[in-house]
N, C-alpha and C positions, 0 to 999 in steps of 0.2 A: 124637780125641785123637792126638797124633803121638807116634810109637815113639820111646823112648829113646837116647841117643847109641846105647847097645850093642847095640840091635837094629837102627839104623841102617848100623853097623859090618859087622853083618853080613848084612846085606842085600848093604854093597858088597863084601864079601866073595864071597857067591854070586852077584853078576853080575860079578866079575871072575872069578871059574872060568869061565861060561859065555862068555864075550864073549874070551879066550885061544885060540890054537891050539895047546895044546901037543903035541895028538898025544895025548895020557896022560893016565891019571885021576890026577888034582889033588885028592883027596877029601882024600885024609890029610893036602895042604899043609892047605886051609879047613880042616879039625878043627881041626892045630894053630895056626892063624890067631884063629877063633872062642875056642879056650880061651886065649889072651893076651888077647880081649877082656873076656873073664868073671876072668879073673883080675886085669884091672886095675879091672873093675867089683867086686872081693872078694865075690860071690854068683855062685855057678856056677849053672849051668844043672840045671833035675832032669831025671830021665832019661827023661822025656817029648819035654821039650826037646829034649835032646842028641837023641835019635832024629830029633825032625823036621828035626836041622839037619842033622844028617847024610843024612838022604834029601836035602832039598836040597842042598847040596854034591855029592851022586853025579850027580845027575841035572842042575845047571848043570856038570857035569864031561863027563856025557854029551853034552851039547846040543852043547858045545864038541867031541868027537871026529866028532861026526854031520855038522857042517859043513865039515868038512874038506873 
C-alpha cells in the first residue's frame, strides 16, 4: 500500500535534512516542517509518532554533518 501524501512529505523531508550540508543540526527545522504537514493534514501525529520522527530527523541531520 503506498504512504500517504503526508508521510510522503515527510519522508522528503528527512532526506532533505540528510542530503544538506549545513554544517548543523537541522532537527528543530524537520520538527517544524513535519508539524505544517500534520497540521494541514488536521490529525497530528501521536507521540509515538512524533518520536519516531524526530529520531529520524536527528539522525538524517546527523548523516548530513558526518559527510562533511
Amino acid at each position: 500500500m503506498a504512504h500517504s501524501i503526508s508521510w510522503q512529505a515527510i519522508d522528503f523531508i528527512v532526506e532533505a535534512l540528510a542530503a544538506k550540508t549545513y554544517g548543523e543540526d537541522r532537527t528543530e527545522v524537520g520538527v517544524y516542517l513535519v508539524e505544517l504537514v500534520m497540521k494541514d493534514r488536521k490529525k497530528p501525529l501521536d507521540a509515538a509518532q512524533m518520536k519516531m520522527v524526530k529520531a529520524m530527523l536527528s539522525e538524517a541531520s546527523d548523516v548530513c554533518k558526518n559527510n562533511k
